[in-house]
C-alpha positions as CSV (number, residue, x, y, z in Angstrom):
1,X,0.0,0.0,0.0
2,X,1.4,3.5,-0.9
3,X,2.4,5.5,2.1
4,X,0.7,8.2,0.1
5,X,-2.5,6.7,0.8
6,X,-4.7,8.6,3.5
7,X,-7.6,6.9,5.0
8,X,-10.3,8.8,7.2
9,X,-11.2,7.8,10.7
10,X,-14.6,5.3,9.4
11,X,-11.6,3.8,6.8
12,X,-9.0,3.0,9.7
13,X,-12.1,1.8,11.7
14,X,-13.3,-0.6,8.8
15,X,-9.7,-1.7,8.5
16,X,-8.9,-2.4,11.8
17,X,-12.5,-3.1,13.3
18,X,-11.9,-0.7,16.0
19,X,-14.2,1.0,17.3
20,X,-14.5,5.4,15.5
21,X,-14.7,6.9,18.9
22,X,-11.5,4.2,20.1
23,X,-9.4,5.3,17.4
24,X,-10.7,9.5,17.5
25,X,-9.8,8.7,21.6
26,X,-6.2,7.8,20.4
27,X,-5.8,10.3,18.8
28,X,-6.8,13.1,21.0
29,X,-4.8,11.4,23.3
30,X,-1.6,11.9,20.6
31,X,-0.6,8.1,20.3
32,X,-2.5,8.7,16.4
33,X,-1.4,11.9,15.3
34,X,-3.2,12.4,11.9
35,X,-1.3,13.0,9.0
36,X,-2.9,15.8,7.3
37,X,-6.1,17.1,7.6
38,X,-9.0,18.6,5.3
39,X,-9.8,22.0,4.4
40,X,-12.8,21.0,6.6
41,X,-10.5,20.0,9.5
42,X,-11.2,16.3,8.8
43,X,-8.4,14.1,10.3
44,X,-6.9,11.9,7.7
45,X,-4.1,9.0,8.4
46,X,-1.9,7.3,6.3
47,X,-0.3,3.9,5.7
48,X,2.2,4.6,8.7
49,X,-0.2,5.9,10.8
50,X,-2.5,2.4,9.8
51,X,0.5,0.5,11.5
52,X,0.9,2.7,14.4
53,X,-2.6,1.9,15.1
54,X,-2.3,-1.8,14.5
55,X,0.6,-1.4,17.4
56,X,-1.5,0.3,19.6
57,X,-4.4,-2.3,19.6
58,X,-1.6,-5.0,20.2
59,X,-0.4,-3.2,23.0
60,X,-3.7,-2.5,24.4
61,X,-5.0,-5.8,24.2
62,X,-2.3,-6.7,26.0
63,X,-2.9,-4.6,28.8
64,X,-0.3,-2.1,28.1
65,X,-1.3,1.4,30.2
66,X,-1.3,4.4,27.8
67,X,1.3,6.1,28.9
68,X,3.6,3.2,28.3
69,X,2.4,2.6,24.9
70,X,2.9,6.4,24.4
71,X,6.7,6.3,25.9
72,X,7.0,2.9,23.2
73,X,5.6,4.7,20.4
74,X,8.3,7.4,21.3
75,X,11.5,5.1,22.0
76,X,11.8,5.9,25.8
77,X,11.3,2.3,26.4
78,X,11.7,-0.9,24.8
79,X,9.0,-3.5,23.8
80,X,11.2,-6.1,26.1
81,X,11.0,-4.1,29.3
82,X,7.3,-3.4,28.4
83,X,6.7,-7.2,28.3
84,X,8.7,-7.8,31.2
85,X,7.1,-5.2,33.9
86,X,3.7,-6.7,32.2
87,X,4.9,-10.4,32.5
88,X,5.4,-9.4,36.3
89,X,2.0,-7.3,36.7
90,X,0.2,-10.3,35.1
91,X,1.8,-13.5,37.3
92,X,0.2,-10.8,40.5
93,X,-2.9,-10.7,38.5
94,X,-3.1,-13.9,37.5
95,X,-2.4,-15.7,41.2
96,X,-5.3,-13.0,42.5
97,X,-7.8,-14.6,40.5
98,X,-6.6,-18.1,41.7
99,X,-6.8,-16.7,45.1
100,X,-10.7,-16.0,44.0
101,X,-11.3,-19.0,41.7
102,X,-10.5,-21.1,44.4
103,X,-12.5,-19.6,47.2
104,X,-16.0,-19.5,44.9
105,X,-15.4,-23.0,44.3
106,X,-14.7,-23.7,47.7
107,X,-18.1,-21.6,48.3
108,X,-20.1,-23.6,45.6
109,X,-19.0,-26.3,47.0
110,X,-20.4,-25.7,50.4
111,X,-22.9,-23.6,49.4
112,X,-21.3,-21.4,52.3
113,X,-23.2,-18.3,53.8
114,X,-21.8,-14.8,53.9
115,X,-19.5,-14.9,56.9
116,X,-17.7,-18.4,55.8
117,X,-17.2,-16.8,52.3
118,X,-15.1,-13.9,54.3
119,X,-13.1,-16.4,56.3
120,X,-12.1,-18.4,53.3
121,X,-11.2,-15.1,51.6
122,X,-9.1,-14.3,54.0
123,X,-7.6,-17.8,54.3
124,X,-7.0,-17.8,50.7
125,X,-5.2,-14.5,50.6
126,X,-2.6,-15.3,53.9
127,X,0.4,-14.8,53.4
128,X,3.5,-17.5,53.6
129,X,5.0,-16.6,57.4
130,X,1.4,-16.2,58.5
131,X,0.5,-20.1,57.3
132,X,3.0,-21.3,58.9
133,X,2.7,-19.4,62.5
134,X,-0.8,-21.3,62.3
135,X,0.7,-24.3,62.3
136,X,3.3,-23.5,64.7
137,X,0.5,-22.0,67.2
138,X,-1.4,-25.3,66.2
139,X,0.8,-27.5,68.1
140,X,2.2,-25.3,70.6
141,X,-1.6,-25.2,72.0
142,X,-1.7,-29.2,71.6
143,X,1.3,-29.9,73.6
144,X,1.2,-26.8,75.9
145,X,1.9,-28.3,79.7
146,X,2.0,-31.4,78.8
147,X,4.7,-34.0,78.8
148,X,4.4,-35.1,75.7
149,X,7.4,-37.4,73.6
150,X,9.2,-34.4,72.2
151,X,10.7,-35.8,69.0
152,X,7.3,-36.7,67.6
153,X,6.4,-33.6,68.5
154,X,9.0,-31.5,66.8
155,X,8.6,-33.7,63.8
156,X,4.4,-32.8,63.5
157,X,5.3,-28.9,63.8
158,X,8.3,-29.4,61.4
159,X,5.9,-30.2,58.4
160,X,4.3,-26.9,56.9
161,X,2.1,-26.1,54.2
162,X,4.3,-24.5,51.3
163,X,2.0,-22.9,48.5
164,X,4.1,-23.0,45.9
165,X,4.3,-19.3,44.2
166,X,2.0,-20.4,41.2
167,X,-0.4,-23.1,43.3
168,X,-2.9,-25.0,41.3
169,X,-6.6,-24.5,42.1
170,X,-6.4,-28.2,43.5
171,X,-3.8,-26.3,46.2
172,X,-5.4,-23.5,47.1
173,X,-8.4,-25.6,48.0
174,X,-7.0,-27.7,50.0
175,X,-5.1,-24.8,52.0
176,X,-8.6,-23.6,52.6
177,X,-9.5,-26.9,54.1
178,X,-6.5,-27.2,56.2
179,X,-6.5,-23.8,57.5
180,X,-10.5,-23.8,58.6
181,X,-9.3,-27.8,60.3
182,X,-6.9,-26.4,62.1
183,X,-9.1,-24.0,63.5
184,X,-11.9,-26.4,64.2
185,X,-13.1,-26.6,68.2
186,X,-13.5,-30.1,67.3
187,X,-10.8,-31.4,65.8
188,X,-8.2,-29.2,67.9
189,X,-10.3,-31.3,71.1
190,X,-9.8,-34.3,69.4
191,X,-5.6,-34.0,69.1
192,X,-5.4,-32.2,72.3
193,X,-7.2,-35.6,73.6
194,X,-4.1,-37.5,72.0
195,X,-1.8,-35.4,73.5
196,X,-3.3,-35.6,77.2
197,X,-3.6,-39.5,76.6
198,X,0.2,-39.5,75.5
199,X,1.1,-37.2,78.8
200,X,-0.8,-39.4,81.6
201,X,0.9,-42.4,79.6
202,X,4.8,-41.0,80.0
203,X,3.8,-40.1,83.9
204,X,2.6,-43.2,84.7
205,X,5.9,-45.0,82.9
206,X,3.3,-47.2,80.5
207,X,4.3,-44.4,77.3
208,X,5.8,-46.8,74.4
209,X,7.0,-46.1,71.2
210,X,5.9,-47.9,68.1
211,X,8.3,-51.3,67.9
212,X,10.3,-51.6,65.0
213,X,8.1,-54.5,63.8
214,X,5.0,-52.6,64.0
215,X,6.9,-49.6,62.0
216,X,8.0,-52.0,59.3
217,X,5.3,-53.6,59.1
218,X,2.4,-51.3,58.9
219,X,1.3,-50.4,55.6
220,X,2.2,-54.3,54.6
221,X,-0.7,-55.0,57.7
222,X,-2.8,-52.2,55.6
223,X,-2.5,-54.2,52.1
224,X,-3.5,-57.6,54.1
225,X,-6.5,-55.8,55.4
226,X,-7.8,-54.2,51.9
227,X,-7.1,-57.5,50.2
228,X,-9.3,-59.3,53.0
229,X,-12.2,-56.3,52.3
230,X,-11.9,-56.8,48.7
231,X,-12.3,-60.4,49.0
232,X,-15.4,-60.1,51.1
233,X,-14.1,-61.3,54.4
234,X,-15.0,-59.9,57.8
235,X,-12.7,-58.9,60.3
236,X,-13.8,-62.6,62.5
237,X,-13.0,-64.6,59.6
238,X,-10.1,-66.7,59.2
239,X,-8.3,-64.0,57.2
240,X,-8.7,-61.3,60.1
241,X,-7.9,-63.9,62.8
242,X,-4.5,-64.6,60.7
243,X,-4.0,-60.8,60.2
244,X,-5.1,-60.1,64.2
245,X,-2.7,-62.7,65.1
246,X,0.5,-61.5,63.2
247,X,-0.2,-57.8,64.3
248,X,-0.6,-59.1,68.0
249,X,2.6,-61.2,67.8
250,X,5.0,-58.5,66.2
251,X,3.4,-56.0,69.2
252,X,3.5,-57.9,72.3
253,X,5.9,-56.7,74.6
254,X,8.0,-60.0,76.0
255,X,6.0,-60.0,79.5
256,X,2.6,-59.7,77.2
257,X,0.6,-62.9,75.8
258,X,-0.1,-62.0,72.3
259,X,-3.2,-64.3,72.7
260,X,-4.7,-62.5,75.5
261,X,-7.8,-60.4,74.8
262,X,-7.0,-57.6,77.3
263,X,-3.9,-57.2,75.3
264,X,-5.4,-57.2,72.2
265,X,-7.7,-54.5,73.2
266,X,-5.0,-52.4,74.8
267,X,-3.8,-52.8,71.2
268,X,-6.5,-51.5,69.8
269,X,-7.2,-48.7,71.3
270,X,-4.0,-47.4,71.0
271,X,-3.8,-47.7,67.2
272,X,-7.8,-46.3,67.3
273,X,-6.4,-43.3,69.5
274,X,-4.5,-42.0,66.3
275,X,-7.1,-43.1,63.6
276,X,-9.1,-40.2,63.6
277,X,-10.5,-39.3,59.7
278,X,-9.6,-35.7,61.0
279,X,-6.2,-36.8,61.2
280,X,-6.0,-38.5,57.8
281,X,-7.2,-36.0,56.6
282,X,-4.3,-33.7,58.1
283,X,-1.9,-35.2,56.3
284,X,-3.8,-35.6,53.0
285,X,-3.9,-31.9,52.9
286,X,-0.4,-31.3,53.5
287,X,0.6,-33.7,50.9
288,X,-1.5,-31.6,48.2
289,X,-0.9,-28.3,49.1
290,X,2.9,-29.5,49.2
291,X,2.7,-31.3,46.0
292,X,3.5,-34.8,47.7
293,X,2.3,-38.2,46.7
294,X,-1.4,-37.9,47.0
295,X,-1.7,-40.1,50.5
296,X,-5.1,-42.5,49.9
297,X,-7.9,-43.2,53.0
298,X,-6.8,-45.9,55.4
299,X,-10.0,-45.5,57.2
300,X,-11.8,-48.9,56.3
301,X,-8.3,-50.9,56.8
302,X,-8.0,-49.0,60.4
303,X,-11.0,-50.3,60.9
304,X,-10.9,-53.9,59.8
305,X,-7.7,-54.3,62.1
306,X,-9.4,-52.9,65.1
307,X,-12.4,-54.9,64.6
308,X,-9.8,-58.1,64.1
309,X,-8.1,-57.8,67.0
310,X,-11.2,-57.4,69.3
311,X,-12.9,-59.8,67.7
């Protein structure tokens, strides 16, 4: 196209499919001066001023503030640093409407009413020092005067959530979650209970680790109990007596009959004192909002191996 070509304001708009009071806005604003004008005072452009335009949309519909594009028009800046102060503008923007995504899906979810919607807000928007304070304040208040084992206990507060700068919407959810558990009456009554349980144990000199057998051994005891629920068999059968037995023999302490059902009972409610879904459910958070391996429900197998041993 000849450079001597002019075009008139309705041209540039049917060229470009702008808008006539977009373009006229440009260029009362100077980012399209017009390149001659009529004796009527008409604004005309030409073929340069057609590109300049085509620039400014680009720029505009990439969010580009009018004065930058004015300063690129005019060589004060480059299109890089544009793109990069942009780039940076947009990752804010972008993890803002994350932040928001993931609270009205948390809020669709629940169908949650007015105040909820605020807390979850505010959950989603926390900042990294202040999730983890939570945490910390968390299990200070479950171990506070008690005498609790403390290397278990410095491992649980150890373990943070750690958004990642760019979390998924799967994330940011589950932060949501963990931060309202955390905060629940019932479930901080429900670990404190653990704790107190733990304490009157270690004053009373009856406090025990887990063996070494029952460490090693656990999540092979897990597998034996799913394979017995997928095979239809109840925790009295042969299967959960066989699974009962093995967990009772690798547990017994040496001055404890592995046979005896006060034993097995004891054993029981120890393992059924950790079990709480709450708990699971803990440590499933965790594991997404720190992009761990997802960690499945135990629940039913917890279950079947209390019922076997008591049965």
């Amino acid at each position: 196209m000849p450079a001597t070509t002019v075009f008139t304001i309705g041209e540039l708009s049917r060229r470009t499919g702008l808008p006539v009071k977009t373009i006229r806005f440009y260029s009362d604003e100077g980012l399209l001066p017009p390149t001659q004008r009529t004796d009527a005072g008409y604004r005309l452009y030409d073929a340069h001023a057609l590109a300049r335009l085509e620039l400014v949309r680009t720029l505009r519909e990439l969010g580009v503030g009018l004065l930058d594009v004015s300063r690129a028009l005019a060589r004060e800046t480059t299109v890089r640093d544009l793109a990069a102060r942009h780039v940076d503008a947009l990752d804010v923007q972008i993890r803002r409407l994350r932040l928001r995504r993931a609270v009205l899906r948390a809020v669709l979810k629940r169908d949650s009413e007015l105040e909820e919607v605020k807390l979850m807000n505010r959950l989603a928007r926390m900042p990294d020092e202040e999730r983890r304070r939570l945490v910390d304040e968390f299990w200070a208040e479950m171990a506070d005067g008690l005498d609790i084992d403390p290397e278990f206990y410095a491992r649980m507060r150890a373990t943070k959530p750690d958004l990642p700068d760019d979390p998924t919407p799967e994330q940011l959810e589950a932060w949501i979650e963990f931060a309202e558990l955390v905060q629940d009456p019932g479930f901080r009554q429900v670990i404190r209970e653990m704790s107190e349980r733990q304490s009157i144990a270690r004053e009373a000199g009856e406090y025990e680790q887990p063996t070494k057998a029952q460490q090693e051994n656990w999540f092979a005891w897990m597998a034996d109990a799913r394979a017995a629920l997928d095979a239809g068999h109840a925790p009295d059968s042969v299967a959960g007596k066989a699974i009962a037995d093995e967990i009772a023999t690798a547990s017994a302490r040496p001055d404890q009959d592995p046979a005896d059902p006060a034993v097995r009972y004891a054993m029981a409610d120890g393992i059924a004192g950790g079990a709480d879904p709450r708990a699971e459910r803990y440590w499933q958070l965790l594991a997404t909002i720190n992009g761990w391996p997802a960690i499945p429900s135990r629940q039913a197998e917890v279950q079947f191996l209390l019922a076997a041993l008591r049965a």
